[in-house]
Backbone as XML, in Angstrom:
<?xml version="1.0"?>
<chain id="A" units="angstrom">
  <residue number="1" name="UNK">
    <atom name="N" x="12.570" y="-38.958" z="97.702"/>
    <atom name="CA" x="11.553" y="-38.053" z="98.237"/>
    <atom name="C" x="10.617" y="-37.566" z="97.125"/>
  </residue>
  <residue number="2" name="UNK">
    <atom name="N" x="11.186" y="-37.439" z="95.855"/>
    <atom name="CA" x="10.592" y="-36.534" z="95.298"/>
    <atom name="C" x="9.371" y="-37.889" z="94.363"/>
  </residue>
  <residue number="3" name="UNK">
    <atom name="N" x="9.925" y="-38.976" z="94.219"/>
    <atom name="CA" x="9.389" y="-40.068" z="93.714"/>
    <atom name="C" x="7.856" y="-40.499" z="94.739"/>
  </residue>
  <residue number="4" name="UNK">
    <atom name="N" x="8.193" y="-40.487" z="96.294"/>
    <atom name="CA" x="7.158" y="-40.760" z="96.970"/>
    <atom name="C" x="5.777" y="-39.312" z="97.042"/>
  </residue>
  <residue number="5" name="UNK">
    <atom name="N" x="6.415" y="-38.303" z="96.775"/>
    <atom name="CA" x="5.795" y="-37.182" z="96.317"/>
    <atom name="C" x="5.028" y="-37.430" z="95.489"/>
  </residue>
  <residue number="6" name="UNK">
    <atom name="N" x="5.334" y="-38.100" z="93.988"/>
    <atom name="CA" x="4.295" y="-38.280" z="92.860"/>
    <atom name="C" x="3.738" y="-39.607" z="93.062"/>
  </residue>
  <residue number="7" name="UNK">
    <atom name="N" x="3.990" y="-40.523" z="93.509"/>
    <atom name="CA" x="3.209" y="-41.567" z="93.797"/>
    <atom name="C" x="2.010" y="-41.046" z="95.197"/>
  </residue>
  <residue number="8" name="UNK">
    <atom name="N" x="2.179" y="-40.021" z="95.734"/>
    <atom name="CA" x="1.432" y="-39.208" z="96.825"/>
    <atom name="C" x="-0.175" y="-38.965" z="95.856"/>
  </residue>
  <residue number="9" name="UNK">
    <atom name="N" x="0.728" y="-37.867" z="95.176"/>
    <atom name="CA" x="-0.262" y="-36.921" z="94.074"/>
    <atom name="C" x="-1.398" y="-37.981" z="93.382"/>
  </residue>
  <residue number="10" name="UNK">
    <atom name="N" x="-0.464" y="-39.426" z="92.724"/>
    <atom name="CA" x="-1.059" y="-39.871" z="92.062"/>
    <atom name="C" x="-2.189" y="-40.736" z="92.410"/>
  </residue>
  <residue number="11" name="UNK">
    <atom name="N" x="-1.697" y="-40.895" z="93.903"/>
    <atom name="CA" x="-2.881" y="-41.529" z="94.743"/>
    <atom name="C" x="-4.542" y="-40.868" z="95.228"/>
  </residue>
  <residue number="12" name="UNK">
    <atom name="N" x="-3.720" y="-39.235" z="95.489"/>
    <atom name="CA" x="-4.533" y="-38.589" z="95.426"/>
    <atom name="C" x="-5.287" y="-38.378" z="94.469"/>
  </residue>
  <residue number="13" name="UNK">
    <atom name="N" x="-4.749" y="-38.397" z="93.046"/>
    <atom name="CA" x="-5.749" y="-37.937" z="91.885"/>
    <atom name="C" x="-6.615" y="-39.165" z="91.729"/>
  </residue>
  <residue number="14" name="UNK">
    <atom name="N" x="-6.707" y="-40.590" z="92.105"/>
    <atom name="CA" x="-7.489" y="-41.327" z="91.970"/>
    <atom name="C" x="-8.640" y="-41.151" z="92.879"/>
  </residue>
  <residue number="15" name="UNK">
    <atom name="N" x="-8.340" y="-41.183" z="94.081"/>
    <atom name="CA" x="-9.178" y="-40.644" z="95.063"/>
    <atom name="C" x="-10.005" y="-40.278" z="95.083"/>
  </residue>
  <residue number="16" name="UNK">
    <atom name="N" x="-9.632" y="-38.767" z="94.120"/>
    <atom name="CA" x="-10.495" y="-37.915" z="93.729"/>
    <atom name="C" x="-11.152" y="-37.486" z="93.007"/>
  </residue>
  <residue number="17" name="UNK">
    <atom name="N" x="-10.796" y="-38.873" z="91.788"/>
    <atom name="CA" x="-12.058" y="-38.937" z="91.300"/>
    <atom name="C" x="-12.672" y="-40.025" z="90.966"/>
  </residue>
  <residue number="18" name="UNK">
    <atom name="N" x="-12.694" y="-40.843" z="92.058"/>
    <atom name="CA" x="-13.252" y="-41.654" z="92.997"/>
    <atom name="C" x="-14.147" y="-40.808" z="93.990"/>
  </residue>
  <residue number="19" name="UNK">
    <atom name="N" x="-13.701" y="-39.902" z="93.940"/>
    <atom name="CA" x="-15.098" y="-39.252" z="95.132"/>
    <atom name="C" x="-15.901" y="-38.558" z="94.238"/>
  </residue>
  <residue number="20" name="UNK">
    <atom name="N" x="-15.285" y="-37.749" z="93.282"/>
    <atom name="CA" x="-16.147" y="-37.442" z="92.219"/>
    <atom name="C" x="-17.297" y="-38.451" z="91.356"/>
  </residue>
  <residue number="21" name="UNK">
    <atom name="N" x="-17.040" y="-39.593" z="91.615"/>
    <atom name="CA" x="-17.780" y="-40.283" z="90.650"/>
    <atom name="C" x="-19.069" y="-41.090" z="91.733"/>
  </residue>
  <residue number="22" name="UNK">
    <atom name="N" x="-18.791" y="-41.144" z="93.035"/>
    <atom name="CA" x="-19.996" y="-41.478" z="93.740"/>
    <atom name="C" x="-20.345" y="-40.365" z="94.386"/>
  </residue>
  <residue number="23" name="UNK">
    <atom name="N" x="-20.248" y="-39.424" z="94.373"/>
    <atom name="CA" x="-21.180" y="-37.349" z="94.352"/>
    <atom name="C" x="-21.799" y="-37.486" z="93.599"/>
  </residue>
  <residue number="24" name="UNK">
    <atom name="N" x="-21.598" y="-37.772" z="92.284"/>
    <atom name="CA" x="-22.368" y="-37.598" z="90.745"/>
    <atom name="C" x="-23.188" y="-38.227" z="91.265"/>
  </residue>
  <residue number="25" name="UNK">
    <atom name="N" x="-23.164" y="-39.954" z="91.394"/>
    <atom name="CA" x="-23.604" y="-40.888" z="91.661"/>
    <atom name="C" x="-25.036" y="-40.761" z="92.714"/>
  </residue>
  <residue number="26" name="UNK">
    <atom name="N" x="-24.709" y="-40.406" z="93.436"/>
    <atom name="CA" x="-25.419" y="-39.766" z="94.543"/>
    <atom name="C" x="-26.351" y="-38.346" z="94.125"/>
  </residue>
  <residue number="27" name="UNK">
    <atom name="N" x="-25.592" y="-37.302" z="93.653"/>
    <atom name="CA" x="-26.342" y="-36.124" z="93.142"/>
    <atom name="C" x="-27.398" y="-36.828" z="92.236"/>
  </residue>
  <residue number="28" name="UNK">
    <atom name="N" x="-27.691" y="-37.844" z="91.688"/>
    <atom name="CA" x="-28.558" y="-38.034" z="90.467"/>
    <atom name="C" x="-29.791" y="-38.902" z="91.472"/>
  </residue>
  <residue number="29" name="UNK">
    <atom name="N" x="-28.808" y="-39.722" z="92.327"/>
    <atom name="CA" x="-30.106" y="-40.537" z="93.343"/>
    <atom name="C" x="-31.093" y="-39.128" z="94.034"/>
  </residue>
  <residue number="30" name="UNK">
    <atom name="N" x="-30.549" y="-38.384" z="94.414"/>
    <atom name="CA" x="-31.419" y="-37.125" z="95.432"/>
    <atom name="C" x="-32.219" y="-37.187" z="94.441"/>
  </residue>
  <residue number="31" name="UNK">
    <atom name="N" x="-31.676" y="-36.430" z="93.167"/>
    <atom name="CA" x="-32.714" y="-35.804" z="91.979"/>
    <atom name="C" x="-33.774" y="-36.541" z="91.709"/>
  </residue>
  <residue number="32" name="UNK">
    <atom name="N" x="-33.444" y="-37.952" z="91.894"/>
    <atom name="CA" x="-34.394" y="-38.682" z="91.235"/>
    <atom name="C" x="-35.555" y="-38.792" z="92.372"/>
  </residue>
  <residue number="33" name="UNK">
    <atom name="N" x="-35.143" y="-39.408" z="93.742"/>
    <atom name="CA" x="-35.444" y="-39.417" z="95.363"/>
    <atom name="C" x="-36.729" y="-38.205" z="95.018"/>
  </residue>
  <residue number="34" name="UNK">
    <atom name="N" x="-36.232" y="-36.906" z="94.762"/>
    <atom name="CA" x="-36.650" y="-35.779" z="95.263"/>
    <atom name="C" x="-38.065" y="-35.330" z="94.239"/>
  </residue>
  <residue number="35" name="UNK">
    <atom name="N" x="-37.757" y="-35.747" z="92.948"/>
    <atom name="CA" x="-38.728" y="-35.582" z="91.755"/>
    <atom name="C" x="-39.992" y="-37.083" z="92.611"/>
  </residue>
  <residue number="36" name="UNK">
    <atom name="N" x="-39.648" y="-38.097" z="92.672"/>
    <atom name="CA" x="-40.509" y="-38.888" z="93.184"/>
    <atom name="C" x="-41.197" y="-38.270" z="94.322"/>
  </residue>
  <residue number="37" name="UNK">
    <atom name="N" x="-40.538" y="-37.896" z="95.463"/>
    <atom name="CA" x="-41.495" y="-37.489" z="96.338"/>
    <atom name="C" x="-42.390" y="-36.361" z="95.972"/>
  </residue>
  <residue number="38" name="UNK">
    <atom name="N" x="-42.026" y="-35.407" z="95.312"/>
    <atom name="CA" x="-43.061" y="-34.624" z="94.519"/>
    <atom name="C" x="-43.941" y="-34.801" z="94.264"/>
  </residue>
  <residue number="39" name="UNK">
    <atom name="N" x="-44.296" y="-36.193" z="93.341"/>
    <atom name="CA" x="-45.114" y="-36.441" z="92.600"/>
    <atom name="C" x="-46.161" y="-37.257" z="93.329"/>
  </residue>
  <residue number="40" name="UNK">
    <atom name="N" x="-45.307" y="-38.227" z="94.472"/>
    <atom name="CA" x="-46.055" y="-39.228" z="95.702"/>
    <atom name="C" x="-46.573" y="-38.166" z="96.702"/>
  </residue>
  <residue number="41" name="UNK">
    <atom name="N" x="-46.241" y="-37.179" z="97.116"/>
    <atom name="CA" x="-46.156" y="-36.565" z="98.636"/>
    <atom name="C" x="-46.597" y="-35.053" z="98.017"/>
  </residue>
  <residue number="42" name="UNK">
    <atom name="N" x="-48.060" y="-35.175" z="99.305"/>
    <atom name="CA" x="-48.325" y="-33.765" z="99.294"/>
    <atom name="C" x="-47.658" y="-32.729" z="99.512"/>
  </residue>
  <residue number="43" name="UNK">
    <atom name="N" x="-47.275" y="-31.299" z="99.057"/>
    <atom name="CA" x="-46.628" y="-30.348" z="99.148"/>
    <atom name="C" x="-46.109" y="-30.081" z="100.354"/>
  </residue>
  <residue number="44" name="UNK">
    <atom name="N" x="-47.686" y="-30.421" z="101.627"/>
    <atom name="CA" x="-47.230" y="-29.342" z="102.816"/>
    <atom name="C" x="-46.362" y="-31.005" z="103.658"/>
  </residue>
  <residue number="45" name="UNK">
    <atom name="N" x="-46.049" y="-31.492" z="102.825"/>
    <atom name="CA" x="-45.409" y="-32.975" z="103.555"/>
    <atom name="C" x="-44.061" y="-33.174" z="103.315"/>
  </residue>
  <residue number="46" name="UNK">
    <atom name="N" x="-43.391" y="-32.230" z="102.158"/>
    <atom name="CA" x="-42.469" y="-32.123" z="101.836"/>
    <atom name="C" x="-40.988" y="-31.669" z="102.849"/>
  </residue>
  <residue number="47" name="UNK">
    <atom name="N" x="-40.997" y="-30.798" z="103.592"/>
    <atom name="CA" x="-40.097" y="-30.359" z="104.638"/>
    <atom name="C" x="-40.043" y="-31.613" z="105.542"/>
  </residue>
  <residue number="48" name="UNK">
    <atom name="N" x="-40.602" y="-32.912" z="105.741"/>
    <atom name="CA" x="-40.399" y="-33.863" z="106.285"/>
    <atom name="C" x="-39.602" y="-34.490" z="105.689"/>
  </residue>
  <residue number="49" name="UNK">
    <atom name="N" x="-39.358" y="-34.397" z="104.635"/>
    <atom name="CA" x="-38.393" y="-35.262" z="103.529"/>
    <atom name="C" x="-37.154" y="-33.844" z="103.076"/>
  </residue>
  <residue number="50" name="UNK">
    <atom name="N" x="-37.117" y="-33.285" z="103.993"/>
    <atom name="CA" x="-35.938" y="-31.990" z="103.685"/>
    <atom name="C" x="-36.194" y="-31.103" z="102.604"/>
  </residue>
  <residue number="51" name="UNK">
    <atom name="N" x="-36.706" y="-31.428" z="102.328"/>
    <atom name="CA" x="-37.628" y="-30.839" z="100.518"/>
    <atom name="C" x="-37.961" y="-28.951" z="101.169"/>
  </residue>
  <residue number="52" name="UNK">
    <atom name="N" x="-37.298" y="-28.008" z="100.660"/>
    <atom name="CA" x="-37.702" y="-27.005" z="100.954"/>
    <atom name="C" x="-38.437" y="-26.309" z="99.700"/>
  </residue>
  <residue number="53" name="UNK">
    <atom name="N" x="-38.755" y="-26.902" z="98.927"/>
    <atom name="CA" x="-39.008" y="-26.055" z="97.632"/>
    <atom name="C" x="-40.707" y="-25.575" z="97.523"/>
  </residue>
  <residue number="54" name="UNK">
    <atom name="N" x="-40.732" y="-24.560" z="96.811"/>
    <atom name="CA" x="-42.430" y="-24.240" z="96.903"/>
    <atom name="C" x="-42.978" y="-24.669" z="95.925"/>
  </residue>
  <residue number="55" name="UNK">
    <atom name="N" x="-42.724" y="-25.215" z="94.737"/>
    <atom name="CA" x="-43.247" y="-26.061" z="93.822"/>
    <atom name="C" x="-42.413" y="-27.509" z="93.560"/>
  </residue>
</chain>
C-alpha cells in the first residue's frame, strides 16, 4: 500500500510539472499574442480580442 502510495505521488509530481511547463508555455504565447495585437489593432478593437487594457 504504502509503495503504490509513492509511485501515486510520483506520478503526480510529473504531471505537475508537466502542466507547469505548458502554462509557462502558453503564458508567454498570450504575452506575445497580446503585445502583437497592440501594435496591429486599433485600441477601440481590442475587447474583441479579450484585451481589456487601456493602453
Amino acid at each position: 500500500l504504502n509503495s503504490e502510495q509513492e509511485k501515486l505521488k510520483a506520478d503526480l509530481k510529473t504531471k505537475t510539472q508537466a502542466l507547469d511547463a505548458k502554462l509557462n508555455e502558453l503564458q508567454k504565447l498570450y504575452a506575445q499574442l497580446k503585445k502583437r495585437i497592440k501594435i496591429d489593432i486599433e485600441q477601440s478593437q481590442w475587447k474583441e480580442f479579450g484585451i481589456e487594457d487601456k493602453k
